[in-house]
N, C-alpha and C positions, 0 to 999 in steps of 0.2 A: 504494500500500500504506500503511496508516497504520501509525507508527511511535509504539511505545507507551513512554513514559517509564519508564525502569525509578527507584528507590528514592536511586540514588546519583546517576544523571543531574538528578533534581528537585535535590537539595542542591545540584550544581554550579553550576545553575542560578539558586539561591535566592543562592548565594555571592557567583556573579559582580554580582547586581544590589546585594546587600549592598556591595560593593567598588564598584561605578558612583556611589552616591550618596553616597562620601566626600566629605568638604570639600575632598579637596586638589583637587578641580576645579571647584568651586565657579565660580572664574573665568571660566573658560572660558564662551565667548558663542557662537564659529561657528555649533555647532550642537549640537544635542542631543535626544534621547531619555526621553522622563517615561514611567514606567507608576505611575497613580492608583489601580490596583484599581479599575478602575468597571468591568472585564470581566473574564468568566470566558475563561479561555485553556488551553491542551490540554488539553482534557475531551472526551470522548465520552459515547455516550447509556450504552456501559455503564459509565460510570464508572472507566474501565480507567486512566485516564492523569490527570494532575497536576490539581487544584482550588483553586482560586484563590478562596477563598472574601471575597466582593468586601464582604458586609455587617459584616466584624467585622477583613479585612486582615491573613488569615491566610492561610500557603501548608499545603496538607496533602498529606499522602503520597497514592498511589494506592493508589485500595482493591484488596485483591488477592481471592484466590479466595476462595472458598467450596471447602471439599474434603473428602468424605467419608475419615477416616482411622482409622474400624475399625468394624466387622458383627458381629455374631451375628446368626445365623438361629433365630428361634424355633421352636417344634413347628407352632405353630398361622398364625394369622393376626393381626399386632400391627395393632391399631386404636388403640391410644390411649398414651401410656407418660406417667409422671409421676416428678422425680428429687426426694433428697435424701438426704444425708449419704453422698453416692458411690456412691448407690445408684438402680438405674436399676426402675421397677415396671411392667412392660408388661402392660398389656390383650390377653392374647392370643384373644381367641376362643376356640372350643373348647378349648384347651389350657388355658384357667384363664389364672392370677394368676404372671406369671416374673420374677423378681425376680434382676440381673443386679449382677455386680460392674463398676462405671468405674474404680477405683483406676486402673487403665491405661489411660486410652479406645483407644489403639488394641489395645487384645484385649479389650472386654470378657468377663467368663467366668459363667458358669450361679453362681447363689448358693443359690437356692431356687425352688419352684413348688410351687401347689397348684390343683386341676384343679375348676372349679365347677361346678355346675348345669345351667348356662346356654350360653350366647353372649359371653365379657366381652366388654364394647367400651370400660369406662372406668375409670378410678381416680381415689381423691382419698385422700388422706394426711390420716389425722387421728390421729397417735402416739397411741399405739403401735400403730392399726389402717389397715390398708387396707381402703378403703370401695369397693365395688365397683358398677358397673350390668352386671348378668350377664343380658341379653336376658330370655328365657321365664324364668330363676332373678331375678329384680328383685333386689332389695337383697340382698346377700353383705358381712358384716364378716369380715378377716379379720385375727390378730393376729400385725405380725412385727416384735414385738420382739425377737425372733431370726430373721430375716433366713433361716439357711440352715434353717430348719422351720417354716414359717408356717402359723398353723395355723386351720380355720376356727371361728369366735367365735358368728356367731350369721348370722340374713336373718330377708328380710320379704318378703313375695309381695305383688307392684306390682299396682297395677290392670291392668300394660299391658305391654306389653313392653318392659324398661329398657334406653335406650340412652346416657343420661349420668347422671353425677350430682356434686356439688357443694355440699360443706359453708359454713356460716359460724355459729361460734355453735358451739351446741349445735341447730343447723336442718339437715338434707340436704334438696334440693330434688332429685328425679330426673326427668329427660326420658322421657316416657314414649309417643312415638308420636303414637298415635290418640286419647290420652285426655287429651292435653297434660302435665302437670306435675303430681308427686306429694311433697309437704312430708311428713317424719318429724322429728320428735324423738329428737336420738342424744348424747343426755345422757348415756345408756347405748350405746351404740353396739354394745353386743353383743344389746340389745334391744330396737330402735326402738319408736317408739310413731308411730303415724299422726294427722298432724294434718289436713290435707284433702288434696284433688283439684283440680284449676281444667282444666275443659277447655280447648283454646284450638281457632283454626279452621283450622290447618291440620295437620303431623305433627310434631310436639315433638323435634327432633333430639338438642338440646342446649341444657342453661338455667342460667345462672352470678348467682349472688349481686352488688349492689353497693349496697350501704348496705342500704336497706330495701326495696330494686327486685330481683327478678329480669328477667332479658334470655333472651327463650326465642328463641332458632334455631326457626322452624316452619315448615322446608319451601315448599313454596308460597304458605307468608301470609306469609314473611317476615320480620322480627322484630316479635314481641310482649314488650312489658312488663308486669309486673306489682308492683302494688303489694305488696308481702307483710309489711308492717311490723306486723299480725298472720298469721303465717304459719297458725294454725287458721281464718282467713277471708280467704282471698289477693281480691283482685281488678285483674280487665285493666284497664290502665289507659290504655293507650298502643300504637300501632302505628306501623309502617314497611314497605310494600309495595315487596320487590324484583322484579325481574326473573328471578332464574333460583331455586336451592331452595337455601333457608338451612339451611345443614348446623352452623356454627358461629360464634359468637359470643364475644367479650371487651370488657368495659366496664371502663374507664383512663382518670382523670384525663379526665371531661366527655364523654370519647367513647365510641362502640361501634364494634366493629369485625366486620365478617358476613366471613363465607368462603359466597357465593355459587353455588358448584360452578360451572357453567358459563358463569356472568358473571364469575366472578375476586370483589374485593377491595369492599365497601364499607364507606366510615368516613362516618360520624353525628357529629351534634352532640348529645349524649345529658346536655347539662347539664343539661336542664329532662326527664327521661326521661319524662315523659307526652306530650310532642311533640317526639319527635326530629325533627333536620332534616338533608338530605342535605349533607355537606360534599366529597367526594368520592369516585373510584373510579377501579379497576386491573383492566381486564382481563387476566386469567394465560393462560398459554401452553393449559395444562391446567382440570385443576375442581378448583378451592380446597375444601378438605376441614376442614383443621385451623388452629389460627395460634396461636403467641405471640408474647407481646408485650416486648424489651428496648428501654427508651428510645425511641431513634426509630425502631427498627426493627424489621420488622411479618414474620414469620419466617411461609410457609405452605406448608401442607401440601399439595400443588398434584396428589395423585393422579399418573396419567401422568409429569406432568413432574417432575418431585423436588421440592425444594425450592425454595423462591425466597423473597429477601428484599428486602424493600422498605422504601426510605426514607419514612417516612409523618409525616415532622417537618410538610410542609403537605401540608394532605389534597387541598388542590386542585389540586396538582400533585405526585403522587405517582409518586416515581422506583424504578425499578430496579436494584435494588442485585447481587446476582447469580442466577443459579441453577444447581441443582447437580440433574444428574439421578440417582435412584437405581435400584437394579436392581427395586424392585417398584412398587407402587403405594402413596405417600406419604397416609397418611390419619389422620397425626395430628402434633403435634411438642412439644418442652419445650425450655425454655433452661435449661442447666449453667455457670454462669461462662463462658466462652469457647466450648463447644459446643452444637450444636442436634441436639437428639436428634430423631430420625426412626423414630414405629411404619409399616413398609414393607412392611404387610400380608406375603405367601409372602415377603418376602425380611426378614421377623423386625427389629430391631432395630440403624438407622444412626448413624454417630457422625460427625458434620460440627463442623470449626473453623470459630469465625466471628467472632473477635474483632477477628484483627487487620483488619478494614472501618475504612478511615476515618484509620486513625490518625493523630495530629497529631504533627508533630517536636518534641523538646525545645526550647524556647525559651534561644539562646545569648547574644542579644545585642537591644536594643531600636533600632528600628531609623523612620525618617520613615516619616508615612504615603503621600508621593510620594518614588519611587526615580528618578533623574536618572544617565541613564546620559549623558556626555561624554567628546569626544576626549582620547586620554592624550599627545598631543603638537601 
């Protein structure tokens, strides 16, 4: 049976060796006990038990759960949610635009809704409006500068059927399918203006801004880039041919990162984005749907399986950090300070801890970098 280091048993641990490599035994010759740090020691593959992290000669706590610790169930079906100022904004599908209170993550409570056109599958926050991708209804602005009455502002009829979208600027880019990607000008945001189209070659899931590059998720071709630093004359600039169907995409600091649906996780080298290059990947339990991105750690939205997070500090050997099953199917997520919110399709809106991973102990005392454990008598 393996025996899993609990919290206070590491410290004991850490103590005793602290105490072994006093001076007052310096003396002592018979025999003796060095630990160098040049190995990792009680770790397991899920990371349940003590890390020894050998590069920098640190002891770290055990990373502990992942734990869903409050639900609401939306009307519809939550595909996408996006948070800020404690406010949680769910893409519910048919049910429109639900806009939830966190003040308490474990209850969150109903704040507002307002019901679109469409299909929502997405949101992007651009105060005082939420920007919506509302399927057959394309582009939905909607104003919730008041939160419990949000109300609708203005739209724009897509070429295609919207299924993400993603401001920067004064620029929205929306995923649009079969027709690839549609640029507006939302200077006005209550009345876009249309700057072009750029088809791509496979179906446009989901396309996110980074610098002057779009990163389009398309389906069966995989990720395409696009140049867009004139966004009224975008052009392909760049590809990356996956394996399974690029559902979503995040580009961070040089990299991109796909959510492959049934191949799991791949990360890119997307410093030079006209020729990404494979850096690594993670096969997921489930079909990688959704991801965000804290630090090192690579938070997705794994459909079937819940969530799962993963350590993606080296992409070449990308670990598993935990996962958390929820009661629907996981198809989208966002990071809140300390929680990873989960759109859980029929099971509405999840509230998962996920901070305390990792944790490092306070530093009490400085200590050799060889711990010399010797006889006390």
């Amino acid at each position: 049976m393996r025996r899993i280091a609990t919290v206070s048993s590491v410290l004991a641990v850490a103590f005793c060796l602290f105490r072994a490599a006093s001076p007052a035994c310096a003396g002592s010759t018979p025999w003796r006990w060095t630990e160098d740090f040049s190995s990792l020691l009680g770790r397991d593959a899920a990371l349940t038990t003590a890390d020894w992290d050998t590069s920098a000669g640190r002891l770290h706590l055990p990373r502990l759960e992942l734990e869903i610790v409050g639900a609401l169930d939306t009307p519809g079906n939550a595909a996408a949610v996006a948070a800020a100022g404690g406010l949680a904004f769910v893409a519910d599908g048919a049910s429109g635009l639900q806009i939830l209170s966190l003040a308490d993550p474990q209850s969150p409570a109903n704040v507002g809704a307002i019901d679109t056109p469409g299909l929502c599958l997405d949101v992007s926050l651009h105060q005082p409006f939420a920007l919506l991708a509302d399927g057959s209804g394309g582009y939905q602005c909607v104003d919730v500068s008041d939160p419990a009455a949000p109300v609708g502002a203005g739209s724009f009829a897509t070429a295609a059927f919207a299924y993400s979208i993603d401001v920067q600027g004064d620029v929205a880019v929306l995923a649009i399918g079969s027709l690839g990607v549609q640029f507006l000008d939302v200077t006005d945001p209550a009345n876009p203006v249309a700057l072009a189209t750029l088809n791509t070659p496979g179906t446009a899931f989901n396309a996110v801004f980074s610098g002057r590059w779009v990163f389009v998720a398309d389906g069966s071709a995989g990720l395409r880039v696009i140049d867009a630093a004139d966004p009224a004359a975008p052009v392909l600039a760049g590809y990356f041919d996956t394996f399974g169907t690029c559902y979503d995409v995040l580009a961070s600091g040089g990299r991109a990162y796909l959510a492959d649906y049934g191949y799991g996780v791949v990360v890119l080298d997307a410093s030079a984005p006209a020729t990404p290059t494979f850096l690594g990947s993670y096969d997921t339990a489930g079909q990688a749907r959704g991801l965000a991105l804290d630090g090192p750690f690579l938070h997705v939205a794994d459909s079937g399986s819940g969530v799962l997070v993963l350590d993606v500090a080296d992409p070449a050997a990308i670990a598993p950090v935990h996962v958390r099953d929820t009661p629907g199917l996981a198809s989208g997520v966002a990071v809140m300070s300390e929680f990873t919110l989960a759109a859980d399709a029929t099971a509405g809106l999840q509230v998962l801890r996920h901070r305390h991973l990792g944790v490092e102990p306070a530093l009490v005392a400085a200590t050799p970098a060889r711990l010399t454990r010797c006889p006390t008598s």
